[in-house]
One Martini backbone bead per residue (centre of mass of N, CA, C, O) as a GRO file, in nm:
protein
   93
    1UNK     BB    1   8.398   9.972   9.919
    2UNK     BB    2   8.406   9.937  10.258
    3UNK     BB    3   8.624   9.989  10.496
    4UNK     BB    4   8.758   9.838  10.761
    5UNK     BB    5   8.797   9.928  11.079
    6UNK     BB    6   9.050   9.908  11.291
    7UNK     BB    7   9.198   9.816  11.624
    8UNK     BB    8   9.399  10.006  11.843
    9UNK     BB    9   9.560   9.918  12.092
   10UNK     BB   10   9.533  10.099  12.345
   11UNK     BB   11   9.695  10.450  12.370
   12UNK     BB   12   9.740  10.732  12.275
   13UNK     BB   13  10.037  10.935  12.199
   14UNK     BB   14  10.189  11.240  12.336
   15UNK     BB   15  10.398  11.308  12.013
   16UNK     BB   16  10.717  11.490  11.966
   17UNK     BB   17  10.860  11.526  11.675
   18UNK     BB   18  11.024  11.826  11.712
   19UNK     BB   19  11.216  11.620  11.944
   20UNK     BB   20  11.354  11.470  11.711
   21UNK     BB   21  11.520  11.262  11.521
   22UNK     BB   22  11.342  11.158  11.204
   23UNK     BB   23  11.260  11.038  10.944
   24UNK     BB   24  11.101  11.156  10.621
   25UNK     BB   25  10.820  11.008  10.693
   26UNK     BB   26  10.770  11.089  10.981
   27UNK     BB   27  10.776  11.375  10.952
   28UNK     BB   28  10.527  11.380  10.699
   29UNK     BB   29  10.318  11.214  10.852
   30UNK     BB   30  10.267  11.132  11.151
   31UNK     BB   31  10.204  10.889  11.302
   32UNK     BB   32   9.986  10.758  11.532
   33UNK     BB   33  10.075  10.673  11.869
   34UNK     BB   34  10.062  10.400  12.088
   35UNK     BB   35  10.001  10.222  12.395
   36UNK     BB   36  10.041   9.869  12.504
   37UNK     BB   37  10.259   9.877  12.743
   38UNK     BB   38  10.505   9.820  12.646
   39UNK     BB   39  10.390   9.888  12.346
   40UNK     BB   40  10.442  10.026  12.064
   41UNK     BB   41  10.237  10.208  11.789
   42UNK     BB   42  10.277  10.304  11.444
   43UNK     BB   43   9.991  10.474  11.283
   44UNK     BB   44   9.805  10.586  10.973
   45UNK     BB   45   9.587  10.368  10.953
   46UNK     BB   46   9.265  10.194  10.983
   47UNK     BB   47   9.291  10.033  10.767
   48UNK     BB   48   9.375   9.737  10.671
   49UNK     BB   49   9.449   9.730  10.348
   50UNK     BB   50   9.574  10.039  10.443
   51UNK     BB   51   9.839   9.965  10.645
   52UNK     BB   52  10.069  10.115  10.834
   53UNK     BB   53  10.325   9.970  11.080
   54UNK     BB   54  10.441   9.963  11.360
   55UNK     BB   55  10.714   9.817  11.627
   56UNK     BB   56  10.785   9.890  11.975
   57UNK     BB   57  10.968   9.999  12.294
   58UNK     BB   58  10.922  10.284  12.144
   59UNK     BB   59  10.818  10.561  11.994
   60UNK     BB   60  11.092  10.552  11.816
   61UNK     BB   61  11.095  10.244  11.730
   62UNK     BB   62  10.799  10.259  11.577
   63UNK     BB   63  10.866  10.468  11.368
   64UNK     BB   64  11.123  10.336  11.225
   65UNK     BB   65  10.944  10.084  11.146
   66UNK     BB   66  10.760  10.225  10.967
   67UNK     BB   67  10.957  10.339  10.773
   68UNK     BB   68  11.080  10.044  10.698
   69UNK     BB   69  10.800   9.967  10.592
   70UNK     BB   70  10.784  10.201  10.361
   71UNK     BB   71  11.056  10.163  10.208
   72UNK     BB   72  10.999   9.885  10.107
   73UNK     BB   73  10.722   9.941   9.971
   74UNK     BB   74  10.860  10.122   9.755
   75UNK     BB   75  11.054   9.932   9.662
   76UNK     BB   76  10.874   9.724   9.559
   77UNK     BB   77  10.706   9.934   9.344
   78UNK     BB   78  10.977   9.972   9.185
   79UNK     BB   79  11.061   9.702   9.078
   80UNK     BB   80  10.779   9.610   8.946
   81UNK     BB   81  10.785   9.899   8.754
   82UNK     BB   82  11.044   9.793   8.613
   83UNK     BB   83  10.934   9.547   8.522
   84UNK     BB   84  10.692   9.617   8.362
   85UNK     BB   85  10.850   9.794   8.180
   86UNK     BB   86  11.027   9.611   8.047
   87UNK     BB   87  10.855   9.434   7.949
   88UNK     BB   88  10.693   9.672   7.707
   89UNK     BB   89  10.954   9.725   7.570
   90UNK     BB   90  10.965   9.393   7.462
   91UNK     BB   91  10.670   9.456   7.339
   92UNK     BB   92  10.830   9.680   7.121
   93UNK     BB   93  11.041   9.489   6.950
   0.00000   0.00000   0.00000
């Protein structure tokens, strides 16, 4: 099935990656920033179902939003993975 494509508001912003420290998933993936009145948004993906997304009043505020929700979603899929590794070892008990 087709992933439905969402609109970014705003305009892309032509961000300069390699003139900041900036955490280890923005530097890996590079989302791409928009800016839309005062508000910045870090997004790397358009599909709604898969995207993730950031939001600051600086594109470098977007970014770390963005970074903190990727770290957040990676530590739910290993707690996830924790507890069902766990079930499977007590159903092999």
């Amino acid at each position: 099935m087709k992933q439905q494509a969402r609109t970014i508001p705003g305009r892309l912003v032509d961000f300069d990656y390699g003139r900041y420290r900036l955490p280890t998933f923005v530097m890996q993936f590079k989302p791409a920033v928009y800016q839309d009145g005062d508000c910045y948004y870090a997004v790397l993906s358009f599909e709604e179902e898969h995207d993730i997304s950031g939001m600051g009043t600086s594109p470098e505020d977007a970014l770390i939003d963005w970074n903190d929700k990727v770290c957040n979603m990676l530590s739910l899929s290993n707690a996830l993975s924790a507890k069902l590794s766990t079930k499977r070892n007590k159903a092999r008990s």
